[in-house]
OpenMM code with the backbone's topology and positions (N, CA, C; nanometers):
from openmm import Vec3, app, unit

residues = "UNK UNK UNK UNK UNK UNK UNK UNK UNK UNK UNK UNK UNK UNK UNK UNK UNK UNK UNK UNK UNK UNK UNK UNK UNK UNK UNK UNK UNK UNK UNK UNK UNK UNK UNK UNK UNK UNK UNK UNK UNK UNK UNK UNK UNK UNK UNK UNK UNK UNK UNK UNK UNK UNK UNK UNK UNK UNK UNK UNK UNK UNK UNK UNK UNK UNK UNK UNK UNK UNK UNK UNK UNK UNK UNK UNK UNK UNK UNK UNK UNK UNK UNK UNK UNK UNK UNK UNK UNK UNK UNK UNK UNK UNK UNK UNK UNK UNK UNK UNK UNK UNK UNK UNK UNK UNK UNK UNK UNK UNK UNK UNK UNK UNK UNK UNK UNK UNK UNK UNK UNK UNK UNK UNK UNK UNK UNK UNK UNK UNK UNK UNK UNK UNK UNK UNK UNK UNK UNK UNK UNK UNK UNK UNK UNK UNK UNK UNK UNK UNK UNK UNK UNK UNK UNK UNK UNK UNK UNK UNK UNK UNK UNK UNK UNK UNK UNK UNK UNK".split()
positions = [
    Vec3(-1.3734, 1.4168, -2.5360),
    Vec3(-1.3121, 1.3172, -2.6230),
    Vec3(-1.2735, 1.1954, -2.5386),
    Vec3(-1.2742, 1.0951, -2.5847),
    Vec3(-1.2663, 0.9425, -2.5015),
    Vec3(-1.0808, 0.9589, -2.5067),
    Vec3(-1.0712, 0.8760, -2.3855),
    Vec3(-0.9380, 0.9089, -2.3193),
    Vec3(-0.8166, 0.8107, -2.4352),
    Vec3(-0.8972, 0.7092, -2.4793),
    Vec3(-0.8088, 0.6278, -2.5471),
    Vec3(-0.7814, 0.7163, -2.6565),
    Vec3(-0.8614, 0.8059, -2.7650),
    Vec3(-0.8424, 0.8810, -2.8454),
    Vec3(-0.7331, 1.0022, -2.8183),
    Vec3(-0.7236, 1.0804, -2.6688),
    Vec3(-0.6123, 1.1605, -2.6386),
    Vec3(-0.4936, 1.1054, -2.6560),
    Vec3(-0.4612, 0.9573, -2.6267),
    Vec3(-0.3735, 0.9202, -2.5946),
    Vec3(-0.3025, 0.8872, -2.7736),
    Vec3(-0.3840, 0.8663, -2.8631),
    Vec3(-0.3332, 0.8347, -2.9607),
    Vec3(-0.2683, 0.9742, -3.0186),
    Vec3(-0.3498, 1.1081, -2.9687),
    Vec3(-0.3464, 1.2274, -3.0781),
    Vec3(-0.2089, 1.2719, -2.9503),
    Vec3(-0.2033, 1.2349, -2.8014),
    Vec3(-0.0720, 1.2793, -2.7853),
    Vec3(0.0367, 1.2138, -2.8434),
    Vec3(0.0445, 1.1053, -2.9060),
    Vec3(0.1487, 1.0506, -2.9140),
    Vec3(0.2359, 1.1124, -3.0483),
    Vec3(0.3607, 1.1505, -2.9700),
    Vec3(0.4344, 1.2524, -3.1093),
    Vec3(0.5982, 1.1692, -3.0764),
    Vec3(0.6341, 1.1566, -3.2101),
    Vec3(0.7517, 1.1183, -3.2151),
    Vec3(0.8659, 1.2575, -3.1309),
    Vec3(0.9851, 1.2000, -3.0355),
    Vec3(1.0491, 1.2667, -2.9275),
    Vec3(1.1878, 1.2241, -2.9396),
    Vec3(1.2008, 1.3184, -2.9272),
    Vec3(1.3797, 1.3171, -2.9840),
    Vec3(1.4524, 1.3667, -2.9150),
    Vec3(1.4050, 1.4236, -2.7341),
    Vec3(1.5380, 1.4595, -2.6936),
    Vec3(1.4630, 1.4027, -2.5421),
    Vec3(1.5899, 1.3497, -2.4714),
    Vec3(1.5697, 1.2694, -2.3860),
    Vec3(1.6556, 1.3400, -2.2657),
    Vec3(1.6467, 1.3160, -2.1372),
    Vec3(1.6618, 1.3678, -1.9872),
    Vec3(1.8082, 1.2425, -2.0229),
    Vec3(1.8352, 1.1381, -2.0665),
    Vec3(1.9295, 1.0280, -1.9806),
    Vec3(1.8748, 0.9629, -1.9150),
    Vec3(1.7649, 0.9950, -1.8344),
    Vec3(1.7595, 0.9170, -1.7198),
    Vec3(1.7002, 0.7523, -1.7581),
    Vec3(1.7305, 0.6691, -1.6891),
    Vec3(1.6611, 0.4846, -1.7014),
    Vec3(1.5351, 0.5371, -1.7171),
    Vec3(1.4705, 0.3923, -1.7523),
    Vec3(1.3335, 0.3668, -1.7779),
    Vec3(1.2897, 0.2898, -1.6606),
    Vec3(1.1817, 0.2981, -1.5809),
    Vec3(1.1801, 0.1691, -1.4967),
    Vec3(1.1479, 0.0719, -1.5961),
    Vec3(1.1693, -0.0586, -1.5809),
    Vec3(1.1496, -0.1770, -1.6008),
    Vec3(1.0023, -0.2556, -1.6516),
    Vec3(0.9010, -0.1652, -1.5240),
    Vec3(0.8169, -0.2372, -1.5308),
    Vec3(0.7195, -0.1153, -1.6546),
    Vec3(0.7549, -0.0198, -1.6723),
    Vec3(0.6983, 0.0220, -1.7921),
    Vec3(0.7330, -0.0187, -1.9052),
    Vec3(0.8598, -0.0419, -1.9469),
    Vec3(0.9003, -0.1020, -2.0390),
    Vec3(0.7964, -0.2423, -2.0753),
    Vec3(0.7736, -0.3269, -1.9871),
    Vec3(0.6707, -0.4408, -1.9657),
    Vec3(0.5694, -0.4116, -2.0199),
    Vec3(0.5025, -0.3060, -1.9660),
    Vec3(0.3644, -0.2809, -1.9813),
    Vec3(0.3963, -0.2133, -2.1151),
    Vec3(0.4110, -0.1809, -2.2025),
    Vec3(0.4415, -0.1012, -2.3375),
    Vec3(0.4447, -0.2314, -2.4320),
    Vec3(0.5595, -0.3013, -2.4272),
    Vec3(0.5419, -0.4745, -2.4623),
    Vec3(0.4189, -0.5140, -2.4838),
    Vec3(0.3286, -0.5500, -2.3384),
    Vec3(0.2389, -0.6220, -2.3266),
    Vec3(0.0918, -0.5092, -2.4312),
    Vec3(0.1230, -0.4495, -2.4618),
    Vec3(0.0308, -0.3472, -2.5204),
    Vec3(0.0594, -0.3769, -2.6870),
    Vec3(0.2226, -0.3973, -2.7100),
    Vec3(0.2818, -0.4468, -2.8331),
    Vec3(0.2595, -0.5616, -2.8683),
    Vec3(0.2611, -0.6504, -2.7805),
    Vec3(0.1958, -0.8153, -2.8214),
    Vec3(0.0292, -0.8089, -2.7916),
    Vec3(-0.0237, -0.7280, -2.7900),
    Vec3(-0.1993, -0.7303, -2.8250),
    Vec3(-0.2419, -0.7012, -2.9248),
    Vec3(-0.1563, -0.6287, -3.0396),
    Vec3(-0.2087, -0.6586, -3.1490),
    Vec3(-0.2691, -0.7232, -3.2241),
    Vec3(-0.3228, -0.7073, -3.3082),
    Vec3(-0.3861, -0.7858, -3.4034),
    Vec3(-0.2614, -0.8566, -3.5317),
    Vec3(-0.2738, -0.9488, -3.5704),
    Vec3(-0.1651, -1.0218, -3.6389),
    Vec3(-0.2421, -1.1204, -3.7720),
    Vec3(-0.2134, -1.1270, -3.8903),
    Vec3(-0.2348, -1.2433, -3.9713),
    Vec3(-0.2645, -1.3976, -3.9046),
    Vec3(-0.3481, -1.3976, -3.9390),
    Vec3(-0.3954, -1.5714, -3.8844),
    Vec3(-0.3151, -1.5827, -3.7195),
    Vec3(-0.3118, -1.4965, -3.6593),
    Vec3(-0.2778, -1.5078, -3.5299),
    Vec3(-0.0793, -1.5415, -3.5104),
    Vec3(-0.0379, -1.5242, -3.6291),
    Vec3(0.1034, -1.5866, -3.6190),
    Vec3(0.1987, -1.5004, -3.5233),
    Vec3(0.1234, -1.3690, -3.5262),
    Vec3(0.2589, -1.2733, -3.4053),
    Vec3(0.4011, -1.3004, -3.4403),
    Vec3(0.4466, -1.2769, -3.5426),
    Vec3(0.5658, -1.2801, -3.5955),
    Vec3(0.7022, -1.2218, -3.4836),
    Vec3(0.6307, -1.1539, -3.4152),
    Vec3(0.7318, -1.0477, -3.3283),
    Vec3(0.8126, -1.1062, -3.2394),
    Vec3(0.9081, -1.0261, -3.2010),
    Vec3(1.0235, -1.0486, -3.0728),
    Vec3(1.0377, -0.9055, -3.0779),
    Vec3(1.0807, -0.9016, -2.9450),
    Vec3(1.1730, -0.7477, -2.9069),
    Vec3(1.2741, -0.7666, -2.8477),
    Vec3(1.3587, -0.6753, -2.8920),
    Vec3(1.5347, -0.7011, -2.8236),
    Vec3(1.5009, -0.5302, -2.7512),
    Vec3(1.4819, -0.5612, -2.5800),
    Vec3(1.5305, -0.4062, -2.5040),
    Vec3(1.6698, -0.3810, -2.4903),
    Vec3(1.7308, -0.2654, -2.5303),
    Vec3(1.8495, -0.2297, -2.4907),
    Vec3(1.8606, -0.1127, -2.4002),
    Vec3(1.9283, -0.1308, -2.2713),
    Vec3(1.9262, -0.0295, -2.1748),
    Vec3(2.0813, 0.0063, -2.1325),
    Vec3(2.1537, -0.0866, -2.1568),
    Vec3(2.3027, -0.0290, -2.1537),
    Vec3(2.3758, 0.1001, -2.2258),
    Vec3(2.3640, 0.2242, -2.1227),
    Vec3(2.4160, 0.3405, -2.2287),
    Vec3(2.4985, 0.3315, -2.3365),
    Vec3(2.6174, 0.2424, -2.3448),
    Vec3(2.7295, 0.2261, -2.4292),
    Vec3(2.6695, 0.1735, -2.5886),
    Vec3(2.5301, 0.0667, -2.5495),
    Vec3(2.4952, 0.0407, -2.6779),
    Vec3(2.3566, 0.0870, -2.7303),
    Vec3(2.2968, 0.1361, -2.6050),
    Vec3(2.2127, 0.2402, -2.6911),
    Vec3(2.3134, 0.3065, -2.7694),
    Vec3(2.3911, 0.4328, -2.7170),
    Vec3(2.4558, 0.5160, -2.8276),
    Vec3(2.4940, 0.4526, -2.9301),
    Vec3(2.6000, 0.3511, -2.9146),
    Vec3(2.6000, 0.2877, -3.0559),
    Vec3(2.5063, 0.2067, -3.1795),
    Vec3(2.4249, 0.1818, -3.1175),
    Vec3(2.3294, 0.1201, -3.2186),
    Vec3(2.2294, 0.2870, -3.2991),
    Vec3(2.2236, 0.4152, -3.1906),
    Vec3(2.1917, 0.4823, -3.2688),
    Vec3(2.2616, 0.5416, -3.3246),
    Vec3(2.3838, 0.5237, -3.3216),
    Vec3(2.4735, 0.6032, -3.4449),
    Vec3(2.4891, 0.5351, -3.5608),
    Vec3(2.5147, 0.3801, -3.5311),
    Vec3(2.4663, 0.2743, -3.6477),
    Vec3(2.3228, 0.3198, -3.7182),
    Vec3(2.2232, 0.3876, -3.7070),
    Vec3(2.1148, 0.4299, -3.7969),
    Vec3(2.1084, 0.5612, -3.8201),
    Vec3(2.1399, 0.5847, -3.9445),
    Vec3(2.1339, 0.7214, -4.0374),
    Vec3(2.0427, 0.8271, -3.9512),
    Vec3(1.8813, 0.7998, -3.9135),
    Vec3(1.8467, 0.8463, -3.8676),
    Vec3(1.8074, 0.8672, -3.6978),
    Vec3(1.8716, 0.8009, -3.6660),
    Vec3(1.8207, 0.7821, -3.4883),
    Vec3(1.9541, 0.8501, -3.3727),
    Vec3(2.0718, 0.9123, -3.4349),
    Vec3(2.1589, 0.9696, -3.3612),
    Vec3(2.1083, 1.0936, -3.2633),
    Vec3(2.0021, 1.0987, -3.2843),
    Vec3(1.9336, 1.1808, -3.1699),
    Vec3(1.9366, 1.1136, -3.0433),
    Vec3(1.8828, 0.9442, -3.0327),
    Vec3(1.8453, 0.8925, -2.9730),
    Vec3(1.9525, 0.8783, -2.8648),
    Vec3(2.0925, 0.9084, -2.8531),
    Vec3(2.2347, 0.8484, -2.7537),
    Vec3(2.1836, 0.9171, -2.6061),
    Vec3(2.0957, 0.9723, -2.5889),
    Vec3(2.0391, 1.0056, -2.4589),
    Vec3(1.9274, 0.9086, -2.4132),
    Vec3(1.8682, 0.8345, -2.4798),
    Vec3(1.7324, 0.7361, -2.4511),
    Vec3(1.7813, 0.6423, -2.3453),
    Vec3(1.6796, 0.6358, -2.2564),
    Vec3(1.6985, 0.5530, -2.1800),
    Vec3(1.6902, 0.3916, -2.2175),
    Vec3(1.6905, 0.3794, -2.3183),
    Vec3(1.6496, 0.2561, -2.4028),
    Vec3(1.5996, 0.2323, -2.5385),
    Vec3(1.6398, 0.1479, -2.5940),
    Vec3(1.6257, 0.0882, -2.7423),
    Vec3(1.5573, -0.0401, -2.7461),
    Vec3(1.4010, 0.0122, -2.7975),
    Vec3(1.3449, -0.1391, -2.8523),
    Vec3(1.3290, -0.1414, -2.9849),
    Vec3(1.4126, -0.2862, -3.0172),
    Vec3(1.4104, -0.3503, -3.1284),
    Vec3(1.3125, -0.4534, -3.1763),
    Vec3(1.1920, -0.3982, -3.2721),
    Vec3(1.1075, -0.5204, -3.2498),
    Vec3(1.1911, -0.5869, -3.4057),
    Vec3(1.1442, -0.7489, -3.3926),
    Vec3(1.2266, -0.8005, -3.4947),
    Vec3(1.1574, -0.9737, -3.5386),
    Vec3(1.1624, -1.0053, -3.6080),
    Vec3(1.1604, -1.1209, -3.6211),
    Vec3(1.1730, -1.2133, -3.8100),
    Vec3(1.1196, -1.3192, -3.7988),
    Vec3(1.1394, -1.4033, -3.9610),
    Vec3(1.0233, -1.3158, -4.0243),
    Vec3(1.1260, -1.2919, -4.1338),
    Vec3(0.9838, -1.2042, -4.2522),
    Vec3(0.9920, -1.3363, -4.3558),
    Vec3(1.0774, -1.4023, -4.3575),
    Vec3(1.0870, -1.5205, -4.4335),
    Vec3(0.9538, -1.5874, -4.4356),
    Vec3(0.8632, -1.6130, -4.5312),
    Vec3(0.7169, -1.6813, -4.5141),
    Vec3(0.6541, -1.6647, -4.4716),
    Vec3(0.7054, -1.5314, -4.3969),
    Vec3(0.5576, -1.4604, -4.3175),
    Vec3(0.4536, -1.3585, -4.4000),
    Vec3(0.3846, -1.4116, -4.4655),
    Vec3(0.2550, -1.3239, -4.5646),
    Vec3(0.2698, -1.1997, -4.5256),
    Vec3(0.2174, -1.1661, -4.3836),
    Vec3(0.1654, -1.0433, -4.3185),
    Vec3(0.2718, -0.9951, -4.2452),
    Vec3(0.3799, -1.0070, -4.2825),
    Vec3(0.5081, -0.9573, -4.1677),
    Vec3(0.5053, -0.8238, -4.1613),
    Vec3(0.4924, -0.7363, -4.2238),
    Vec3(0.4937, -0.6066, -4.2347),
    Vec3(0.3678, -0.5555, -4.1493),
    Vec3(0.2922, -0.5926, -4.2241),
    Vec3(0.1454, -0.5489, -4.1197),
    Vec3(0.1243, -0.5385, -3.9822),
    Vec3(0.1625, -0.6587, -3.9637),
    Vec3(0.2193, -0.7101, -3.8102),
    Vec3(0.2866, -0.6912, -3.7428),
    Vec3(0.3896, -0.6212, -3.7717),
    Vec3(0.5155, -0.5660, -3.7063),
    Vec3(0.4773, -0.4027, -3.6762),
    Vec3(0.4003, -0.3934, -3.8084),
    Vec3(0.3601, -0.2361, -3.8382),
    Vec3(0.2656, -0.2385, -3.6651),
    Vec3(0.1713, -0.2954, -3.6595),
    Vec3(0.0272, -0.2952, -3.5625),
    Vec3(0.1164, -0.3105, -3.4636),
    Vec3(0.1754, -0.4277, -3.4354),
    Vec3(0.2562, -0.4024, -3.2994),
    Vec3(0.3525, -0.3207, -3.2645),
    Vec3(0.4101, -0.1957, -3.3475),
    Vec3(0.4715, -0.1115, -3.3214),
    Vec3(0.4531, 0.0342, -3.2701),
    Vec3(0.3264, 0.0138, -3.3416),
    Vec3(0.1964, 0.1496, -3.3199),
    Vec3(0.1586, 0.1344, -3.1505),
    Vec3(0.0837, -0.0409, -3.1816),
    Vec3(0.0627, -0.0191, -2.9959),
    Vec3(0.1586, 0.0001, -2.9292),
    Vec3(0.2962, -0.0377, -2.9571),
    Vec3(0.4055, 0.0431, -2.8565),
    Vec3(0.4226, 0.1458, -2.8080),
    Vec3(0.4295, 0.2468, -2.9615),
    Vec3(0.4645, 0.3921, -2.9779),
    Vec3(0.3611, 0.4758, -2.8718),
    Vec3(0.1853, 0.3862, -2.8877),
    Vec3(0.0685, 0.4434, -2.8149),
    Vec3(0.0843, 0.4648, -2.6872),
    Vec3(0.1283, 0.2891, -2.6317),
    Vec3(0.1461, 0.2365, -2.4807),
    Vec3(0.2658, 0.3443, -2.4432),
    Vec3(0.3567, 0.3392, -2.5186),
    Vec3(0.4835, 0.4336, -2.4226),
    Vec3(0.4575, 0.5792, -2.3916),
    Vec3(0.3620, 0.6570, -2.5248),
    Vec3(0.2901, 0.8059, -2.4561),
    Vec3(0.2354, 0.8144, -2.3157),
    Vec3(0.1024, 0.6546, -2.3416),
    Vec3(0.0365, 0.6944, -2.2388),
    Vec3(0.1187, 0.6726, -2.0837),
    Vec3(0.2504, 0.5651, -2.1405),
    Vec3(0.3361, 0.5747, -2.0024),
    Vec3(0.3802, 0.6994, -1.9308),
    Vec3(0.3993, 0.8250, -2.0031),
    Vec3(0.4831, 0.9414, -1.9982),
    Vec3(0.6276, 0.9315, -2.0564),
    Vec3(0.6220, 0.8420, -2.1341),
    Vec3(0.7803, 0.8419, -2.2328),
    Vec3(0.7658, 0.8967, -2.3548),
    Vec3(0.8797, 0.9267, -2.4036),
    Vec3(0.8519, 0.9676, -2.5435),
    Vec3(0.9707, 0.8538, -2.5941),
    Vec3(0.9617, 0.8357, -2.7491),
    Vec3(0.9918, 0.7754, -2.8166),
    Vec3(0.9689, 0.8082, -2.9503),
    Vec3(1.0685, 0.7481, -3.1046),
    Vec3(1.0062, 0.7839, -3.2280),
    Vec3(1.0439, 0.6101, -3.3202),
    Vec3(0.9431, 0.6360, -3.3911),
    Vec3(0.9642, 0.5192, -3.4934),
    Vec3(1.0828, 0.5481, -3.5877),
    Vec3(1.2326, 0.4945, -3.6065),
    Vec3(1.3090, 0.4914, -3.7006),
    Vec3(1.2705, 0.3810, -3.7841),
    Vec3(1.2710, 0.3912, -3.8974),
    Vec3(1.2813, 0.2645, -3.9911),
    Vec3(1.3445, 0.2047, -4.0042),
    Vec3(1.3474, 0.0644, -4.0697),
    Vec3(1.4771, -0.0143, -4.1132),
    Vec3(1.4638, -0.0727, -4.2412),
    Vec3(1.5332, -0.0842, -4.3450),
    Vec3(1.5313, -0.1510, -4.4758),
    Vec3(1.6482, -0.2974, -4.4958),
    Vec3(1.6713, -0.3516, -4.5890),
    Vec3(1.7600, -0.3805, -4.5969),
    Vec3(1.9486, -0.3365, -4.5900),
    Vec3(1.9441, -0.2210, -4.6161),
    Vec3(2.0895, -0.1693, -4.6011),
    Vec3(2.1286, -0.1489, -4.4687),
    Vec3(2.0459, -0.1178, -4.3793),
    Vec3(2.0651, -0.1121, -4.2374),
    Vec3(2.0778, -0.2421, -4.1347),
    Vec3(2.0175, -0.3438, -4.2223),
    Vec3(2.0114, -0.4212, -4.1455),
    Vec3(2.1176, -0.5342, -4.0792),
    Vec3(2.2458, -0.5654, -4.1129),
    Vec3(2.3350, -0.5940, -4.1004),
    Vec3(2.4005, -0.5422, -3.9764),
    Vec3(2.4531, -0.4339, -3.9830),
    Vec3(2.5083, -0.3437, -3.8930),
    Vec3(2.4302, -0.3448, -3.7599),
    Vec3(2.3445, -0.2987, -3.7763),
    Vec3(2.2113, -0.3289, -3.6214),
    Vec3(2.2385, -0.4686, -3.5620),
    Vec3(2.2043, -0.5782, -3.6735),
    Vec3(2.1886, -0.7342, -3.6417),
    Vec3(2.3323, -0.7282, -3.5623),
    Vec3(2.4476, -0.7098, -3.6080),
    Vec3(2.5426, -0.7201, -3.5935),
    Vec3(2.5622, -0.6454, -3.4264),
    Vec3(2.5934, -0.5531, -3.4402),
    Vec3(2.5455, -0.4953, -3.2687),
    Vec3(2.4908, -0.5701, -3.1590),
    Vec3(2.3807, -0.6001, -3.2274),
    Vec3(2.3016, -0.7154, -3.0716),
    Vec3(2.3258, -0.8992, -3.0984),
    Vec3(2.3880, -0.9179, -3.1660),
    Vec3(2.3881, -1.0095, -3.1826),
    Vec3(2.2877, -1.1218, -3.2643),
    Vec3(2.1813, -1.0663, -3.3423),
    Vec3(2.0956, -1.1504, -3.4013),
    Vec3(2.1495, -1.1982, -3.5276),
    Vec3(2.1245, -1.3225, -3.5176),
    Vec3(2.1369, -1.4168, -3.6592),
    Vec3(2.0851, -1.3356, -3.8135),
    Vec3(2.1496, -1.3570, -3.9459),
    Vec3(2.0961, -1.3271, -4.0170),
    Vec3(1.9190, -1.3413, -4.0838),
    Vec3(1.8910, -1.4215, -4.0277),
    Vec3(1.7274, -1.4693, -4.0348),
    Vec3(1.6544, -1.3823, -4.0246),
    Vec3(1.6712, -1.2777, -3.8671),
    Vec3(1.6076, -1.2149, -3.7724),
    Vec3(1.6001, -1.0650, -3.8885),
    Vec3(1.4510, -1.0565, -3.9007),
    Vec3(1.5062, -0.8844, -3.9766),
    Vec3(1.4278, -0.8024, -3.8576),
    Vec3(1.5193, -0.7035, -3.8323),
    Vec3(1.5019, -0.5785, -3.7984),
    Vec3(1.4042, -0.5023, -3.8203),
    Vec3(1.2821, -0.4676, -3.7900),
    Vec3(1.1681, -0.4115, -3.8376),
    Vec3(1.1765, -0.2510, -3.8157),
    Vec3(1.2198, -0.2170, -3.6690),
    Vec3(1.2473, -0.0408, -3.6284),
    Vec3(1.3288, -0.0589, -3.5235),
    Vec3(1.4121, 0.0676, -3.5261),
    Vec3(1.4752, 0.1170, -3.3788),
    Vec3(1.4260, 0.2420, -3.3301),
    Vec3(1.3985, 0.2309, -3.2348),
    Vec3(1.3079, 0.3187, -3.1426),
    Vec3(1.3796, 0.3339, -3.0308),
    Vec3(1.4227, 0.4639, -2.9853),
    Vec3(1.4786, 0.4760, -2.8892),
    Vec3(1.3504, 0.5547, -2.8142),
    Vec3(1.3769, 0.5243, -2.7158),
    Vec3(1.2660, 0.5694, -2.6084),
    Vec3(1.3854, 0.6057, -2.4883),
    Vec3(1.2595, 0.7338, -2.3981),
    Vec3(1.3405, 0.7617, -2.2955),
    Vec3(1.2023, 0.8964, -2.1889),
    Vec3(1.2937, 0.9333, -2.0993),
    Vec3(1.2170, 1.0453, -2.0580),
    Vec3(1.1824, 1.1662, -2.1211),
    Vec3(1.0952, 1.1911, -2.1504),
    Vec3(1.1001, 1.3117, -2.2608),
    Vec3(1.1540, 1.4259, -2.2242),
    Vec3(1.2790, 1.4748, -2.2563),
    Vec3(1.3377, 1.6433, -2.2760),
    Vec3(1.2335, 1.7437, -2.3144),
    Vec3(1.1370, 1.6844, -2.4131),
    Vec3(1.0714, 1.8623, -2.4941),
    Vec3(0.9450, 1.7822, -2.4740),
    Vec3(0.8446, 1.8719, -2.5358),
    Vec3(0.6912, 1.8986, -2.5039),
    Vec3(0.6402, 1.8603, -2.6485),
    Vec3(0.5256, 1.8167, -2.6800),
    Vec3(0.4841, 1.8420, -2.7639),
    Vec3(0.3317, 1.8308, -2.7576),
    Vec3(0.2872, 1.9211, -2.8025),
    Vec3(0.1191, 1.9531, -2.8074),
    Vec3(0.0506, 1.8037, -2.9251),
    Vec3(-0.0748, 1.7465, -2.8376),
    Vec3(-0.1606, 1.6797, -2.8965),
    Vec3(-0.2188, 1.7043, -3.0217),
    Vec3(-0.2297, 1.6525, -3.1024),
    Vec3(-0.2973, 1.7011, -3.2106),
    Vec3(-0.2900, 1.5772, -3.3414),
    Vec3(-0.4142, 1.6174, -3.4362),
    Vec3(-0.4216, 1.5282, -3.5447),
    Vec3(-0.3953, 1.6005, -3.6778),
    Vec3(-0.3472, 1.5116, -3.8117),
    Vec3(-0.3847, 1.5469, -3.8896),
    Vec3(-0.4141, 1.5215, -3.9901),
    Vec3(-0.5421, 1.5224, -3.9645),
    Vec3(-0.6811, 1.4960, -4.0678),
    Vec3(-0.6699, 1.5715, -4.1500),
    Vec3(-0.7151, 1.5259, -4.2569),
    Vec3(-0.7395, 1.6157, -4.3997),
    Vec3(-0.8299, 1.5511, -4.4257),
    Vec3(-0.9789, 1.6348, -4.4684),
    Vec3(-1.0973, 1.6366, -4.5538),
    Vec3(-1.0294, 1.5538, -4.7019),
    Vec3(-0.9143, 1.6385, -4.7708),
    Vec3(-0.8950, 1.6408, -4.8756),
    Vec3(-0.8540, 1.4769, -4.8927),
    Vec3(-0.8096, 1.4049, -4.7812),
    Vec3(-0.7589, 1.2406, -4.8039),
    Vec3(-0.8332, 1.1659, -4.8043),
    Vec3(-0.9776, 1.1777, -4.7555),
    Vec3(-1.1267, 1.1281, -4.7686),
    Vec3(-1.1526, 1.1355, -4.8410),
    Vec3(-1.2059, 0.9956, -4.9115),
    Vec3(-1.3124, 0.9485, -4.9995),
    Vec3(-1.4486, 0.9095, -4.9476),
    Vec3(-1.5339, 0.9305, -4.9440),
    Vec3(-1.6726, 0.9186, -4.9287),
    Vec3(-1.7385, 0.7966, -5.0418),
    Vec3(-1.7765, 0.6501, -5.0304),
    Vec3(-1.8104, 0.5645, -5.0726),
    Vec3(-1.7361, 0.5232, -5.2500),
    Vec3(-1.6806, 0.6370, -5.3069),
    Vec3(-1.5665, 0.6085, -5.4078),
    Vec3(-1.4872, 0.6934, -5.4150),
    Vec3(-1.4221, 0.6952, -5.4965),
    Vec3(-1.2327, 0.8156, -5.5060),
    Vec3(-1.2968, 0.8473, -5.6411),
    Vec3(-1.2669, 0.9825, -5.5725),
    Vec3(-1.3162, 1.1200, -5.6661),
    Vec3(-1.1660, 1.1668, -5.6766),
    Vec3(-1.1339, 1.1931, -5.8063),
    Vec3(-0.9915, 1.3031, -5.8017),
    Vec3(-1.0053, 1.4308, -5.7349),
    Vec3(-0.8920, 1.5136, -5.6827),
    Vec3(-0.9202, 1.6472, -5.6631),
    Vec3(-0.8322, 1.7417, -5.7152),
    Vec3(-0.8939, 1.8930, -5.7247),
    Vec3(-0.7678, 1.9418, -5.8279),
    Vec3(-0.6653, 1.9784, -5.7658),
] * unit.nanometer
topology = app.Topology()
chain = topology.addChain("A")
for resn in residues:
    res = topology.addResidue(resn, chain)
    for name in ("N", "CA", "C"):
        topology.addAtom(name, app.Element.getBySymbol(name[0]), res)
């Protein structure tokens, strides 16, 4: 199997973390993998806010319903930017988040995609300091990975359509 394909089927959302820092320059290279996406008419809507200070990692993941796992991560990236007039903001945020999630496996980190909606978004903004403008797309805590998780896909025959959509029973 081609190596870029392992790297996608290892990548599993990771939820328990060693504590320990991130170096720096992986953090970079995970980024630079996040801004290669593909984007609407080239606009790259994105920013990322890294957070590496233990005090506000923990707090920003207790601020999200789902990410209180994360108070061990060696870091919190926030990707974020104007969804205001941006057509493809979602898409775009979506693609550059994936290449993150990809880039940080193949670093040896683990990490998981939390979501963000509107109800969350205040409280987060509020934490790091971003203007109301700025929406919050995910918090992702990343870190050294604590647990293991086996590679794998999952494909279903049954989610394939073959040249039109056939119902199934």
């Amino acid at each position: 199997m081609d190596d870029c394909l392992q790297v996608i089927m290892k990548r599993r959302s990771i939820r328990k973390f060693t504590g320990e820092p991130i170096p720096k320059e992986k953090i970079i290279t995970a980024l630079k993998a996040a801004m290669a996406a593909p984007s609407g008419m080239n606009r790259q809507p994105w920013s990322f806010l890294v957070v590496t200070k233990k005090e506000a990692i923990a707090e920003l993941c207790r601020a999200h319903s789902h990410a209180g796992f994360g108070v061990d991560a060696g870091a919190v990236i926030l990707p974020f930017g104007v969804k205001e007039g941006q057509k493809w903001f979602q898409q775009d945020m979506a693609a550059a988040t994936e290449n993150l999630l990809i880039a940080l496996a193949n670093l040896g980190l683990g990490a998981t995609w939390c979501g963000m909606d509107e109800d969350r978004q205040h409280g987060i903004r509020q934490l790091v300091s971003l203007p109301d403008d700025q929406f919050v797309f995910a918090l992702i805590p990343v870190g050294i990975p604590a647990e293991e998780k086996p590679a794998r896909t999952q494909y279903d025959e049954n989610r394939v359509h073959w040249n039109e959509y056939r119902a199934r029973p």
